[in-house]
C-alpha positions in Angstrom: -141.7 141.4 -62.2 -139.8 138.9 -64.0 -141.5 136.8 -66.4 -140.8 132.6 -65.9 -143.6 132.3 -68.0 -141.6 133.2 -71.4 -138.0 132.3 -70.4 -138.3 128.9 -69.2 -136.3 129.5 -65.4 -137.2 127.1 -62.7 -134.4 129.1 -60.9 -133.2 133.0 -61.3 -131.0 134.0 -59.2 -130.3 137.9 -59.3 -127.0 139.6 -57.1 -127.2 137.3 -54.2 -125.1 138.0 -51.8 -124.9 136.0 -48.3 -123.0 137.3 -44.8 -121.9 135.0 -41.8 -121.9 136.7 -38.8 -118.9 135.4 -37.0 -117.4 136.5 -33.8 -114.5 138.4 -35.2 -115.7 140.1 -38.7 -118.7 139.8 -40.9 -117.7 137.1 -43.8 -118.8 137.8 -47.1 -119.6 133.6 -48.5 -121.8 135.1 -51.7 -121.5 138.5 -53.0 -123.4 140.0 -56.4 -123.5 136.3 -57.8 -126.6 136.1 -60.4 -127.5 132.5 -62.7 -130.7 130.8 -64.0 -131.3 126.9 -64.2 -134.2 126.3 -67.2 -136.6 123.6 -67.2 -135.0 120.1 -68.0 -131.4 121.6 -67.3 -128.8 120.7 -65.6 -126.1 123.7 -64.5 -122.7 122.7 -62.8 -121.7 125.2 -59.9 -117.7 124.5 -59.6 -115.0 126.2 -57.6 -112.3 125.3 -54.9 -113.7 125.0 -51.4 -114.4 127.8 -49.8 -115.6 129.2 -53.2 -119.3 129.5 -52.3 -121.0 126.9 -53.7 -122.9 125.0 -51.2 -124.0 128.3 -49.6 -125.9 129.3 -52.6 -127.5 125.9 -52.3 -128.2 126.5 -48.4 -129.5 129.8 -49.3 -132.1 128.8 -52.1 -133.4 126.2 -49.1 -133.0 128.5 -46.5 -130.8 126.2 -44.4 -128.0 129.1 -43.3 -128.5 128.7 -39.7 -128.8 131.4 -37.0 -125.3 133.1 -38.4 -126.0 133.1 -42.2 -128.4 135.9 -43.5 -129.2 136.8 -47.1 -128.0 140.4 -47.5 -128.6 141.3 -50.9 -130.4 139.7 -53.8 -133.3 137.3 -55.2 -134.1 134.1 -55.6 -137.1 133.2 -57.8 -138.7 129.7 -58.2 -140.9 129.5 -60.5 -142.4 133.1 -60.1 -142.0 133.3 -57.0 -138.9 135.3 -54.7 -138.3 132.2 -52.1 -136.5 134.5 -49.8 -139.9 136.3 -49.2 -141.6 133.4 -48.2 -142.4 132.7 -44.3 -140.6 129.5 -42.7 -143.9 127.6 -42.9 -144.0 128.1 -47.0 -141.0 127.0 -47.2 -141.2 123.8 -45.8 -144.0 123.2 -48.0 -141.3 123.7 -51.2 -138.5 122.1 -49.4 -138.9 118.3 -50.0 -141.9 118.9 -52.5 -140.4 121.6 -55.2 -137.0 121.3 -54.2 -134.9 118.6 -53.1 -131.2 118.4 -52.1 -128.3 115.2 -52.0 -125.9 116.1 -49.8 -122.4 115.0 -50.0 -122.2 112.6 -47.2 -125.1 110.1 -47.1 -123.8 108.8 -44.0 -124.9 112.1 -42.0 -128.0 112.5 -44.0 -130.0 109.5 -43.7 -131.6 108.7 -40.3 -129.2 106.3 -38.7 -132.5 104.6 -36.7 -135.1 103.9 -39.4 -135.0 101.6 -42.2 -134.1 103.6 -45.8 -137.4 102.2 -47.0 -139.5 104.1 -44.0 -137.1 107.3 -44.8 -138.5 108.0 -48.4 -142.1 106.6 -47.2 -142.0 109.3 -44.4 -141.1 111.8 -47.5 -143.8 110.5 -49.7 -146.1 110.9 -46.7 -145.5 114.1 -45.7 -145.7 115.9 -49.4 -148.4 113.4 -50.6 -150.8 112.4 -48.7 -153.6 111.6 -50.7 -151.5 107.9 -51.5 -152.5 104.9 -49.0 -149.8 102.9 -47.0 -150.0 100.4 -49.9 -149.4 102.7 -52.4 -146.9 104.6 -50.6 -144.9 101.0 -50.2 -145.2 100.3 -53.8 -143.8 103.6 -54.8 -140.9 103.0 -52.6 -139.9 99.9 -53.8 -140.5 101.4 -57.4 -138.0 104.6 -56.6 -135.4 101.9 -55.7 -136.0 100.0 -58.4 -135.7 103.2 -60.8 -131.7 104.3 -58.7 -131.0 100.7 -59.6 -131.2 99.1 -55.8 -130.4 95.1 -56.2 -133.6 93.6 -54.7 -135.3 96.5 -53.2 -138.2 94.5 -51.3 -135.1 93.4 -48.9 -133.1 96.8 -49.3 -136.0 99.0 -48.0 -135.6 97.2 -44.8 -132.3 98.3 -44.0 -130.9 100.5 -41.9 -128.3 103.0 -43.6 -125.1 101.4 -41.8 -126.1 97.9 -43.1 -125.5 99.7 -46.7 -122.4 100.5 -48.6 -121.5 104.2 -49.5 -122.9 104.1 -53.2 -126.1 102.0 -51.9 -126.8 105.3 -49.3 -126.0 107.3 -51.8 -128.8 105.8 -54.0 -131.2 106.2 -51.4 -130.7 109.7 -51.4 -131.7 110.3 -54.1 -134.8 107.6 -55.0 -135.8 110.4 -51.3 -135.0 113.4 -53.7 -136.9 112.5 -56.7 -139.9 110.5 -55.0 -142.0 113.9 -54.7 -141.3 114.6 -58.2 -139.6 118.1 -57.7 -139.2 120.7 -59.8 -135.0 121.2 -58.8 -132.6 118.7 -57.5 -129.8 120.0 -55.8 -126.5 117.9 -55.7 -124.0 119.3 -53.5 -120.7 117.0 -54.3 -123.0 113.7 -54.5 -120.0 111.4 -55.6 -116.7 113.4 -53.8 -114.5 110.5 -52.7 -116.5 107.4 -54.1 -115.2 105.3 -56.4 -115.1 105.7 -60.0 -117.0 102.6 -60.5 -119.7 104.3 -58.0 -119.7 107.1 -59.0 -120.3 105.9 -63.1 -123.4 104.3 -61.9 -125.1 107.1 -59.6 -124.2 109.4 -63.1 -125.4 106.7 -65.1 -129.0 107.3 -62.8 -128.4 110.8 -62.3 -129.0 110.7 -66.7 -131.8 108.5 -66.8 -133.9 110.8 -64.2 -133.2 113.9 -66.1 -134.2 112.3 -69.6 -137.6 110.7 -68.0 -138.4 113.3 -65.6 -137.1 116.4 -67.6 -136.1 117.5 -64.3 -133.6 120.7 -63.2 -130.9 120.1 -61.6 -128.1 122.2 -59.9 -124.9 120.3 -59.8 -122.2 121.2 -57.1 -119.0 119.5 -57.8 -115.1 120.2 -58.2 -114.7 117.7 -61.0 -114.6 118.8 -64.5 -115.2 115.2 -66.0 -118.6 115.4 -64.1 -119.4 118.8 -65.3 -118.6 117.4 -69.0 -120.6 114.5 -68.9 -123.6 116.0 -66.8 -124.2 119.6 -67.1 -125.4 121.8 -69.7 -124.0 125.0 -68.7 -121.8 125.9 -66.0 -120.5 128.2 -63.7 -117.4 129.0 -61.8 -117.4 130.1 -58.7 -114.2 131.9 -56.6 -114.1 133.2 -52.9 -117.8 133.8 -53.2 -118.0 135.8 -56.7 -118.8 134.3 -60.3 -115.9 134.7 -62.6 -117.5 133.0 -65.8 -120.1 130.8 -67.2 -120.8 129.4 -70.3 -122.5 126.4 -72.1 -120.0 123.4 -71.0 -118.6 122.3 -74.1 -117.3 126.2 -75.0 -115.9 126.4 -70.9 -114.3 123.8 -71.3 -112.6 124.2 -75.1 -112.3 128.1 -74.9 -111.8 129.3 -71.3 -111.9 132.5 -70.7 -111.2 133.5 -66.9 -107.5 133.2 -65.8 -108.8 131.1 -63.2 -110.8 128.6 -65.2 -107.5 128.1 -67.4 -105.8 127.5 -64.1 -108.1 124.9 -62.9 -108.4 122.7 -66.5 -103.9 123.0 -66.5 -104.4 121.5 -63.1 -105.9 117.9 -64.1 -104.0 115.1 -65.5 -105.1 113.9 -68.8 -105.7 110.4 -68.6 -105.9 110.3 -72.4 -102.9 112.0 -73.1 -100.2 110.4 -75.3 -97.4 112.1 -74.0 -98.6 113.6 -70.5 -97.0 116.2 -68.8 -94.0 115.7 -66.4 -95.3 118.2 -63.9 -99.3 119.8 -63.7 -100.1 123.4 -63.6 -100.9 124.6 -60.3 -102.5 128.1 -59.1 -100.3 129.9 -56.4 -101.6 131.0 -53.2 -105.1 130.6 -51.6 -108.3 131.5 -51.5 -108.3 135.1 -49.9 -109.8 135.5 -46.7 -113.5 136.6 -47.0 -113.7 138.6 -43.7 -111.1 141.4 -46.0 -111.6 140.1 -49.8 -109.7 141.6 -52.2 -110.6 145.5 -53.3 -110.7 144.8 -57.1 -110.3 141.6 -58.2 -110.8 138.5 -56.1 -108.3 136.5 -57.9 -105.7 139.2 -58.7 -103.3 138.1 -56.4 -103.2 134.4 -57.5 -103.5 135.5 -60.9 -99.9 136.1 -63.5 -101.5 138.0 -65.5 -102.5 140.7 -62.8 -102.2 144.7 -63.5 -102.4 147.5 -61.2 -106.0 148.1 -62.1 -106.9 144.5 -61.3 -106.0 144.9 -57.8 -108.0 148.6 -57.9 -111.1 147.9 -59.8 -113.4 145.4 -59.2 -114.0 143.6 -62.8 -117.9 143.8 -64.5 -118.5 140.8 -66.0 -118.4 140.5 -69.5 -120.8 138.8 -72.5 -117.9 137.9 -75.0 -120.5 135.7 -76.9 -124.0 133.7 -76.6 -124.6 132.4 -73.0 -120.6 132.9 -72.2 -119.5 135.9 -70.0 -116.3 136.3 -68.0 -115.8 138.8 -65.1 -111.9 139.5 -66.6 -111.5 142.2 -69.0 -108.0 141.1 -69.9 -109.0 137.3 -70.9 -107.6 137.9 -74.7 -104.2 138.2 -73.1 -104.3 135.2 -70.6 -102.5 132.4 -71.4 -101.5 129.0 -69.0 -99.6 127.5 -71.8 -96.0 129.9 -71.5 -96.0 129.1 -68.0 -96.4 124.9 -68.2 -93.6 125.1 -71.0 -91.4 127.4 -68.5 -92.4 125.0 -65.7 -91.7 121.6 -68.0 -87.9 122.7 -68.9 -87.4 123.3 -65.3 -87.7 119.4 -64.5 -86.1 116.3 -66.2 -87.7 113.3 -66.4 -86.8 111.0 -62.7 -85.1 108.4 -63.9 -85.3 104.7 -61.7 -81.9 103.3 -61.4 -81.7 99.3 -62.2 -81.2 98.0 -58.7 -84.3 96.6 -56.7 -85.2 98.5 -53.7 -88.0 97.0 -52.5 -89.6 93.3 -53.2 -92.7 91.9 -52.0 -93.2 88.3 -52.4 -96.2 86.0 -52.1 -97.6 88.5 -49.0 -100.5 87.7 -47.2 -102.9 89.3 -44.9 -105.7 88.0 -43.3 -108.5 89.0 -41.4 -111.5 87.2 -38.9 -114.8 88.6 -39.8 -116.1 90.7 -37.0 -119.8 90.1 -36.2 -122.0 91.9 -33.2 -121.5 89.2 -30.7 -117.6 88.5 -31.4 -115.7 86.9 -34.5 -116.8 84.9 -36.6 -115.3 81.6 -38.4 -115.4 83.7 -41.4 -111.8 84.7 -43.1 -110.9 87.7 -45.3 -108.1 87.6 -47.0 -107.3 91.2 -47.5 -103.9 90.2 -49.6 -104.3 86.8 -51.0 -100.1 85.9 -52.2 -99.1 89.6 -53.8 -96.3 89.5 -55.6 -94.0 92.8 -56.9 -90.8 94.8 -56.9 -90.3 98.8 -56.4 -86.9 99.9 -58.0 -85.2 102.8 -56.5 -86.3 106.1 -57.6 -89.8 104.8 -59.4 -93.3 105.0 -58.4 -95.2 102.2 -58.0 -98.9 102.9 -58.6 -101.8 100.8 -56.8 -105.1 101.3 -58.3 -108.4 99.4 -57.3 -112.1 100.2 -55.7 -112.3 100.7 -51.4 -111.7 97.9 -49.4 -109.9 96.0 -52.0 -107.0 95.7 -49.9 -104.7 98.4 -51.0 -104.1 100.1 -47.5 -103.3 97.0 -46.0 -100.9 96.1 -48.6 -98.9 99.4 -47.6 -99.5 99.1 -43.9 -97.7 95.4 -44.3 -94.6 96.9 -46.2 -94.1 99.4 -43.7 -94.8 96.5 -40.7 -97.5 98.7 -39.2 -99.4 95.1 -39.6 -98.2 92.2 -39.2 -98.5 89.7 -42.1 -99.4 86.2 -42.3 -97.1 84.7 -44.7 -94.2 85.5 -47.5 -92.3 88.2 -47.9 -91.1 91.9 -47.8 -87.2 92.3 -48.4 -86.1 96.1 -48.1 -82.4 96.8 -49.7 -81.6 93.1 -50.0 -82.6 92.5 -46.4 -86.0 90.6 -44.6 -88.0 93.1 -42.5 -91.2 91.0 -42.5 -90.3 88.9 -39.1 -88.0 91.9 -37.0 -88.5 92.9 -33.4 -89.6 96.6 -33.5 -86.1 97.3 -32.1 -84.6 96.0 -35.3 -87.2 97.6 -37.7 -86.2 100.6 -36.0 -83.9 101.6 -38.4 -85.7 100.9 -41.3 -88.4 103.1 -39.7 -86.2 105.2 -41.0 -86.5 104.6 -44.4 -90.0 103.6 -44.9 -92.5 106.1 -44.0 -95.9 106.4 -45.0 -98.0 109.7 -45.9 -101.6 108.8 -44.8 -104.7 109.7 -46.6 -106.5 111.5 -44.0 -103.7 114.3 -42.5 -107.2 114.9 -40.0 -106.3 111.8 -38.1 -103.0 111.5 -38.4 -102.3 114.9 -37.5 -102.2 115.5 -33.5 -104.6 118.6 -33.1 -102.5 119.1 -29.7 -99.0 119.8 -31.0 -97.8 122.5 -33.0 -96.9 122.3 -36.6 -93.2 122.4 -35.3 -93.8 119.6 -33.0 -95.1 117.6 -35.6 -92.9 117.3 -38.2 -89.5 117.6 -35.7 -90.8 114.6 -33.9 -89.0 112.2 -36.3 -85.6 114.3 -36.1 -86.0 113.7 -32.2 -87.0 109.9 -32.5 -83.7 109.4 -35.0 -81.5 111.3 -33.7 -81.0 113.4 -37.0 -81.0 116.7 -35.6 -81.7 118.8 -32.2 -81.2 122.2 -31.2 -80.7 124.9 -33.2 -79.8 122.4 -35.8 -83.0 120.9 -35.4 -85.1 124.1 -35.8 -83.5 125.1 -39.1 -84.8 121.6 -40.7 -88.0 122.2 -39.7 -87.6 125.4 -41.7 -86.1 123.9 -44.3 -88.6 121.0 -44.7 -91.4 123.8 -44.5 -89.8 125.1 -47.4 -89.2 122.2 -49.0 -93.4 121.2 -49.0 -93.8 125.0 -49.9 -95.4 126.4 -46.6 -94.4 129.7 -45.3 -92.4 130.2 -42.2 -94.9 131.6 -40.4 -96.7 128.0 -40.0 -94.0 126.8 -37.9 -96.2 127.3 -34.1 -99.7 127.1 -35.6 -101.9 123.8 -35.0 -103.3 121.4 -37.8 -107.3 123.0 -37.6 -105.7 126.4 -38.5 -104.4 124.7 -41.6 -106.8 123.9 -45.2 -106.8 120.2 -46.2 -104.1 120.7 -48.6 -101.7 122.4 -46.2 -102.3 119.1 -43.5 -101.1 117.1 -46.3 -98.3 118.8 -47.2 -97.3 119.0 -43.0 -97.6 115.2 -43.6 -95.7 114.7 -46.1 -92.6 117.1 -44.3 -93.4 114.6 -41.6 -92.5 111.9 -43.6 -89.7 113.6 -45.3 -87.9 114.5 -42.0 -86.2 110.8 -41.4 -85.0 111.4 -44.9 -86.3 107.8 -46.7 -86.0 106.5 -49.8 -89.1 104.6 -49.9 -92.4 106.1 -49.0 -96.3 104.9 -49.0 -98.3 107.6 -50.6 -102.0 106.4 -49.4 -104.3 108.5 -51.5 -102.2 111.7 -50.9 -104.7 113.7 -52.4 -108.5 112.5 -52.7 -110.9 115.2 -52.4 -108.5 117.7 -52.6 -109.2 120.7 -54.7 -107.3 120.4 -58.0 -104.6 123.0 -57.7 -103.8 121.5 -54.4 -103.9 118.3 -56.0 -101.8 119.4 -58.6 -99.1 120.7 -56.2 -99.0 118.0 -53.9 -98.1 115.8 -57.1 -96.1 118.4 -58.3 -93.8 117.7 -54.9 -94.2 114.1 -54.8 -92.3 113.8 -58.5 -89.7 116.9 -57.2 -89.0 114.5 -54.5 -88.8 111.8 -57.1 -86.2 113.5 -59.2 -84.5 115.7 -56.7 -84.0 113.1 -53.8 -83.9 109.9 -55.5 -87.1 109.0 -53.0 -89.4 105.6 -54.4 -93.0 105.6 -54.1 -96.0 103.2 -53.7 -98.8 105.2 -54.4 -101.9 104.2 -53.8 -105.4 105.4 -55.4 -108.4 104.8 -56.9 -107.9 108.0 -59.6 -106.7 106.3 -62.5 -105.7 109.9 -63.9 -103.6 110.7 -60.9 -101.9 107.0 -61.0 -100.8 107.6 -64.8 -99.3 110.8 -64.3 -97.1 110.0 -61.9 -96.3 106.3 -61.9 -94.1 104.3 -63.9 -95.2 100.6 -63.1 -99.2 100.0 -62.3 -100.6 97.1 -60.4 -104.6 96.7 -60.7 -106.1 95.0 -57.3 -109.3 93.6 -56.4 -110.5 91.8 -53.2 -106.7 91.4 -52.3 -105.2 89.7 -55.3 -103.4 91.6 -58.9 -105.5 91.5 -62.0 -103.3 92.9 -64.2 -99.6 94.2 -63.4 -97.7 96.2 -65.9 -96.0 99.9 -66.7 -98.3 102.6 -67.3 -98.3 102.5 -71.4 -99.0 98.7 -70.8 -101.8 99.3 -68.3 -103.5 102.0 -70.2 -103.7 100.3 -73.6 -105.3 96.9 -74.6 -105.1 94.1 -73.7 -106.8 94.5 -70.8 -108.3 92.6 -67.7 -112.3 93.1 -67.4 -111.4 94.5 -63.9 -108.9 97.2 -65.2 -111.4 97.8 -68.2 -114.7 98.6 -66.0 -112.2 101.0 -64.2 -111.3 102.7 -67.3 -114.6 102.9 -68.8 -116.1 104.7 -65.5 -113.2 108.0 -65.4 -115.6 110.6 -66.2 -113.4 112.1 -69.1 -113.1 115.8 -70.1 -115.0 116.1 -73.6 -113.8 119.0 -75.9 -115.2 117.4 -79.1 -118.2 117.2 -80.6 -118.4 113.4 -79.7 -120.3 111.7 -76.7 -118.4 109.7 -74.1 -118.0 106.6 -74.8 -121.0 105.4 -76.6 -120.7 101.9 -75.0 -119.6 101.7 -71.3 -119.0 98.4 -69.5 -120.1 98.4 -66.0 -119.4 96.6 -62.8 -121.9 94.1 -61.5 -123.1 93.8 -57.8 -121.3 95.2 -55.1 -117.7 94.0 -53.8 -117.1 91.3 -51.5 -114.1 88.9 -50.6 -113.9 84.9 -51.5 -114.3 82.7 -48.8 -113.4 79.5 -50.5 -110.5 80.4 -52.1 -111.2 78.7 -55.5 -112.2 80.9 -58.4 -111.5 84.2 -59.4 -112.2 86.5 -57.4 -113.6 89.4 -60.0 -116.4 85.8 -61.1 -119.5 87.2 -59.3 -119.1 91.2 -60.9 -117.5 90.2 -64.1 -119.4 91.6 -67.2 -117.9 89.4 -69.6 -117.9 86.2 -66.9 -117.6 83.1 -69.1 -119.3 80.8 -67.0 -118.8 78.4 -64.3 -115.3 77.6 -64.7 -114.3 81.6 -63.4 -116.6 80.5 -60.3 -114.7 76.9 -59.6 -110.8 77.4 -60.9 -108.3 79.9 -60.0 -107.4 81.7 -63.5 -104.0 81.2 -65.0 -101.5 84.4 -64.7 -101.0 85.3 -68.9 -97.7 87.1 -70.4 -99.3 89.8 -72.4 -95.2 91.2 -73.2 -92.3 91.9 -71.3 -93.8 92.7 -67.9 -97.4 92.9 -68.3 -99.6 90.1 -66.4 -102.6 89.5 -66.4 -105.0 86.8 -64.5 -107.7 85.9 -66.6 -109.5 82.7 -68.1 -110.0 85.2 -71.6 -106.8 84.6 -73.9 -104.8 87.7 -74.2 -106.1 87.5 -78.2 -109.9 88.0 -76.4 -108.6 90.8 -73.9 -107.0 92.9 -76.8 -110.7 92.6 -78.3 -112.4 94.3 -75.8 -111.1 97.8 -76.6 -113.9 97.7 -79.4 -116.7 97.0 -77.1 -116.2 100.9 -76.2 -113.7 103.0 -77.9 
């Protein structure tokens, strides 16, 4: 028996391997994977989807379902193999021992009791020696300790009357309120905001340095796995391909596939970023027939025959870091990036406007239970900017700031409420939707969610030859071969041409939207957050296409996101909005450098950054305070009541003058721009 005693392992796990039972072949999810998590440690599980990850967290809980069985393997908890225990043992560890934060809080927390009576019914059913008063007290002390604002009145909410990070926060004051022995955290802060997700992290480290607890981290993110984890693994189509301690993962890869993934992240810190990302060709295999030998041989470059025969043992190249590639002294990403970089020029924007926006608004009645009320948000409060032809535009700012709506009004799929949006030289802000019609034409907009803006009922083919059919570009024979063409041009194979959107991954929809959008042949498109929660080497080749289109087309882009990395790498102008107005408007170099506003500064000091020093991150970080919400009176500024750096009453009572940092760079702040270039020494 294996000895927990001496090695310090809260979890061992030794050749797992997990089969679901589908109704065409057996699908292999897990196969020979083997890792340990010690006591007060924090191990990062990271992959593309698909990899395996959250099914070696469903199988540690035994939460497969009726078609998921263990077929090989152990799992050992403290001594103990888990997978021999009955169902009634382990609902005794699950909750108690080991607890798990699922990605979505939304379809985690009990939509019909309060969040208060949630972790109380936790508490009570794990501890029951506590009376209903101290039960309450603990409560109100978890969400005290996840950093709930006011958590006597919190604990009497329901989940929906909470924001994303707020439920998210609940989750896990319910995961740690037994004490446990292992977290689990499967994607906890996928598609949240940076400035979120910087304060569940920030609470995520406090727990683990007062409670010495494990934790298994399940994330794609590589800034989260450097600021979090101790060690970490990587996971592909259901096999382990190498771990290590994070800092030598992350400064000396090994696996081909681990060098793939780090080429396929923009450096937000980067001097001189690339024009173009790295990105990893092909797809995860198909687990019903994986590979013979290696699982990522035919995505790899550096493939030889005996890759593709043998199946790779993995390999202890030095203390705590092995790699399941016997050929990792020869792998190299960089030859290929420099053969990729000479292969593309820089876009250059041409000195005509294309697009101007000025003074837009949009506003909106507050919706209550029983109707509207007198209550008006102004979702864009008098935005002012210009798009030339052939640049990107990048939009950057937390949910519900306004963003969308701003590029649903340019495109007139809302109507506004006042200024302007002129389109080569001419008003489009007040036309019929006959006379927008041909403008149609030029604007198009590539949604964030290709789910819902997909039609599950048409075919691929349907889809993207609609626009030909609506403007008359092509029909036909004619009609079919720019389908191809355009299926081409977004890099999808031929043979996608009759399939439906559900038989596509998340990164094929998207690029199906964006030949959707590419079909009416524009020269101005929306790009709505193109490519959040995306896996990175889909991210990376859907940004890849957007600047192709860029240079090869002439095409200008508004691109909206909340990843500041993603904005900087492809944008040449940056506008930074919050609660419907622009903080701070310049290029990128003028954005990313000081002076900055507070807003754009809290943003910055939140990206979870890659570490491959021997430095911490960012000794001093400047964090957002409260929660977002939009000015009714319309006096003030509107960042006054989360402002770290507020300087009193006069933010609150008088709208802030607009400063001239240089030649194009605004910002609207009471701070003189001699005080904003002083904050980069708060932090840096």
């Amino acid at each position: 028996m294996i000895s927990f005693g001496t090695d310090g392992n809260v979890l061992y796990i030794h050749k797992l391997a997990v089969v679901y039972f589908t109704e065409k072949e057996p699908l292999k999810a897990v196969d020979d994977v083997s890792f340990s998590v010690g006591r007060g440690e924090t191990v990062g599980l990271v992959g593309e989807s698909g990899s395996g990850k959250s099914t070696i967290a469903l199988a540690i809980l035994g939460l497969l379902g009726k078609y998921g069985r263990v077929t090989g393997g152990e799992v050992w908890f403290r001594g103990e193999n888990i997978l021999e225990k009955t169902r009634s043992e382990l609902q005794k560890i699950r909750g108690k021992r080991i607890s798990i934060v699922f990605q979505d809080p939304s379809t985690s927390l009990n939509p019909s009791l309060t969040v208060g009576d949630q972790i109380a019914e936790t508490i009570n059913t794990h501890r029951k020696e506590y009376s209903k008063k101290e039960v309450r007290d603990i409560v109100l002390s978890l969400l005290a300790r996840v950093e709930i604002p006011e958590p006597s009145l919190v604990a009497k909410r329901y989940p929906h009357q909470l924001s994303g990070g707020m439920q998210q926060r609940i989750l896990i004051a319910n995961a740690i309120s037994t004490n446990p022995d292992l977290i689990i955290l499967d994607e906890p802060t996928t598609a949240l905001d940076v400035t979120i997700e910087a304060g569940i992290l920030d609470v995520l480290e406090s727990i683990k340095e007062e409670f010495r607890s494990s934790m298994l981290f399940i994330t794609h993110n590589f800034g989260l796995v450097s600021r979090i984890c101790d060690r970490t693994v990587v996971m592909y189509a259901g096999r382990k391909l190498e771990s290590a301690r994070t800092k030598d993962l992350l400064t000396k890869p090994l696996h081909p596939y681990t060098k793939g993934l780090l080429a396929c992240i923009p450096d937000i810190n980067a001097k001189n970023p690339a024009e173009i990302l790295c990105n990893i060709p092909g797809r995860v295999p198909d687990l019903r027939s994986p590979p013979v030998g290696c699982v990522f041989s035919p995505r790899c470059e550096c493939a030889k025959h005996e890759c593709s025969a043998n199946r790779p043992k993995s390999i202890l190249v030095e203390w705590e870091h092995e790699t399941a590639c016997p050929c990792f002294l020869e792998t190299s990403k960089k030859e290929g990036l420099e053969t990729l970089q000479s292969s593309l020029k820089t876009p250059k924007a041409e000195n005509t406007v294309l697009l101007n926006v000025d003074n837009l608004k949009k506003s909106f009645r507050h919706e209550t239970l029983f109707g509207s009320s007198k209550k008006i948000i102004h979702a864009v409060d008098g935005v002012t900017f210009s798009v030339m032809r052939g640049e990107t535009f990048g939009l950057v700012g937390e949910s519900g700031c306004g963003k969308s709506t701003l590029g649903k009004c340019i495109v007139m799929l809302l109507p506004v409420d006042g200024g302007q949006v002129v389109y080569a030289g001419r008003s489009v802000t007040a036309l019929s939707e006959k006379l927008m019609r041909p403008f149609r034409k030029e604007m198009q907009i590539i949604f964030q969610n290709p789910d819902s803006s997909l039609n599950p009922q048409k075919r691929i083919h349907q889809i993207i030859g609609r626009p030909l059919e609506i403007f008359e570009i092509a029909e036909g024979d004619k009609k079919e071969q720019r389908i191809y063409e355009l299926l081409d041009l977004v890099e999808l194979p031929n043979n996608y041409y009759s399939r439906y959107p559900h038989e596509l991954s998340g990164g094929e929809k998207q690029r199906v939207g964006i030949a959707r959008a590419l079909a009416s042949e524009p020269k101005f498109i929306v790009c709505d957050e193109p490519v959040t929660s995306l896996d990175l080497s889909v991210q990376a080749s859907i940004l890849n296409l957007l600047k192709k289109f860029q240079n090869d087309l002439g095409i200008s882009h508004l691109l909206i996101s909340h990843d500041l990395s993603v904005v900087k790498h492809i944008s040449k102008k940056i506008a930074v909005m919050y609660m419907g107005v622009f903080c701070e408007v310049g290029t990128t170099e003028q954005i990313f450098a000081p002076p900055y506003h507070p807003y754009t500064y809290c943003l910055l000091s939140s990206v979870p950054l890659i570490e491959k020093d021997n430095g911490k991150q960012r000794a001093r970080r400047l964090r957002l305070i409260g929660v977002p919400f939009f000015r009714v009176s319309g006096k003030g500024c509107v960042f006054a009541a989360r402002c770290p750096l507020k300087i009193g009453q006069i933010c609150e009572e008088v709208n802030p003058p607009t400063r001239t940092c240089n030649q194009g760079h605004l910002i609207t702040c009471h701070k003189t721009i001699e005080e904003l270039s002083m904050l980069e020494r708060l932090i840096w």
